[in-house]
C-alpha positions as CSV (number, residue, x, y, z in Angstrom):
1,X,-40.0,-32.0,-5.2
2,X,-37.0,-33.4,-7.0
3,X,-35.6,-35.1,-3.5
4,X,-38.5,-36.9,-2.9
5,X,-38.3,-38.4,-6.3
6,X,-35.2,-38.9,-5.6
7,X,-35.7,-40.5,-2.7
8,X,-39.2,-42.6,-4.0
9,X,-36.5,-43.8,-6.9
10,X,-34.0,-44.6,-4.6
11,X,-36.4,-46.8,-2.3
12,X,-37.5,-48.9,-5.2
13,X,-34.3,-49.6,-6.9
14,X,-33.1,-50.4,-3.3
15,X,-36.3,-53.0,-2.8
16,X,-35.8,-54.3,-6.5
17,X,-32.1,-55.0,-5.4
18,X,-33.3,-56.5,-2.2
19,X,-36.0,-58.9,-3.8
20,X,-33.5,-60.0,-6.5
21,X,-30.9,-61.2,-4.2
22,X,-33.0,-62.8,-2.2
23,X,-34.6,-64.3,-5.0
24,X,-31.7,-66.1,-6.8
25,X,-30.3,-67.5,-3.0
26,X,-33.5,-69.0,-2.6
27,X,-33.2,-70.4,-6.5
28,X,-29.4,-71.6,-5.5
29,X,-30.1,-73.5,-2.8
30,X,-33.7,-74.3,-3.2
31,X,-33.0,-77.7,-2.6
32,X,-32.1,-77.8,1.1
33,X,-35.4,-77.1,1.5
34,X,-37.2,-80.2,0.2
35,X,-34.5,-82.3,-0.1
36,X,-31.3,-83.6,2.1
37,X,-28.2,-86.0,1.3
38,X,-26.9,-88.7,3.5
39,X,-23.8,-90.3,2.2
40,X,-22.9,-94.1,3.7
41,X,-20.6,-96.7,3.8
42,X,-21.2,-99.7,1.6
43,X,-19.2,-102.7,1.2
44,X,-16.5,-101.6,-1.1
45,X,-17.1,-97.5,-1.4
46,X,-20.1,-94.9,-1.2
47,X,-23.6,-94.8,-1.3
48,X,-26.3,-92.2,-1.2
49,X,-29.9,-91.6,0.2
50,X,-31.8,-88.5,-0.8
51,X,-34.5,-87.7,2.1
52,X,-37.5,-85.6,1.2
53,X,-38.6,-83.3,4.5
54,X,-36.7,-86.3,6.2
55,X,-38.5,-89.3,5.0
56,X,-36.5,-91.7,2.1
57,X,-37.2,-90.6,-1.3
58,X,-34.3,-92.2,-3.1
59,X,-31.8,-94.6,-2.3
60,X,-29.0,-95.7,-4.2
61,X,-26.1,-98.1,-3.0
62,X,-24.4,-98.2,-7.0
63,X,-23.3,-95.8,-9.1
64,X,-26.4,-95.3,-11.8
65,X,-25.2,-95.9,-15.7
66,X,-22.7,-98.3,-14.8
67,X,-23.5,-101.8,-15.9
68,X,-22.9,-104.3,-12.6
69,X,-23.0,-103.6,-8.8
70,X,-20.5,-101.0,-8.1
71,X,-20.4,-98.3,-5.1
72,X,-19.1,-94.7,-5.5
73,X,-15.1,-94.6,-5.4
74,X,-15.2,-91.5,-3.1
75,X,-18.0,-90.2,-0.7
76,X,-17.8,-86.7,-2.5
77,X,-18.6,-89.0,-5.6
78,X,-21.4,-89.9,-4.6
79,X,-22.5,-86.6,-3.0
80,X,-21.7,-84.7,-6.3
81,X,-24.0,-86.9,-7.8
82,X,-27.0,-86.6,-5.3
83,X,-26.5,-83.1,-5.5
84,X,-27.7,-83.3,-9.4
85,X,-30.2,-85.6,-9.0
86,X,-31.5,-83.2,-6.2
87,X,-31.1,-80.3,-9.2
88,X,-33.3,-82.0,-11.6
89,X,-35.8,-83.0,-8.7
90,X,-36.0,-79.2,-8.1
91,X,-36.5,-78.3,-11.8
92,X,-39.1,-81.5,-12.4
93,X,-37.1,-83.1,-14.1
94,X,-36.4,-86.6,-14.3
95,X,-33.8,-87.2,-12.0
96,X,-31.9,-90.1,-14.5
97,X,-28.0,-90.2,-14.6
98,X,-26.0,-91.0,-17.3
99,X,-22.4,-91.8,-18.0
100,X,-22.0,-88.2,-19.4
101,X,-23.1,-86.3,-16.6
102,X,-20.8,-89.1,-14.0
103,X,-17.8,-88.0,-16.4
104,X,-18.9,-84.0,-16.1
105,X,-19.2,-84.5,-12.4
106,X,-15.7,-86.8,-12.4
107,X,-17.2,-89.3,-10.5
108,X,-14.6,-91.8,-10.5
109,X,-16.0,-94.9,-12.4
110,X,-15.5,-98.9,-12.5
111,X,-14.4,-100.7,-15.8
């Protein structure tokens, strides 16, 4: 009696364990599934587009929160940032940038 408790117990801590990992990889990277970054070349630096399921759902050539026209310094720049935009997306949030989050992020900005 006691080993197929033990074994009953065993199986549902194992299926809990299972569920949860599962559970917060999906939550990690939730995004890929809805989303997708593409990073490109503008004049003077980066840009990005955000796809959703492959059709353009956002596309910025500028760095947000900075007053004027300027691109990303870096590409990574400007994929950092798409990757949080694509985090507030996920959480329904709105997916505004602000010069504290570019600094967080240190996105290289213009003066």
């Amino acid at each position: 009696m006691k080993k197929k408790f033990f074994i009953i117990g065993f199986v549902i801590l194992l299926t809990t364990l299972i569920v949860f990992i599962v559970k917060k990889n999906n939550n990690f990277d939730a995004s890929s599934k809805l989303y997708s970054i593409e990073t490109f070349k503008v004049d003077q630096g980066w840009g990005y587009n955000i796809l959703q399921q492959d059709k353009l759902f956002i596309k910025q050539n500028y760095i947000p929160a900075v007053k004027g026209n300027h691109p990303f310094f870096t590409k990574n720049d400007a994929y950092k940032t798409a990757k949080l935009v694509i985090k507030r997306l996920d959480k329904n949030k709105l997916p505004t940038i602000t010069i504290e989050d570019l600094k967080h992020l240190n996105v290289t900005l213009y003066n």
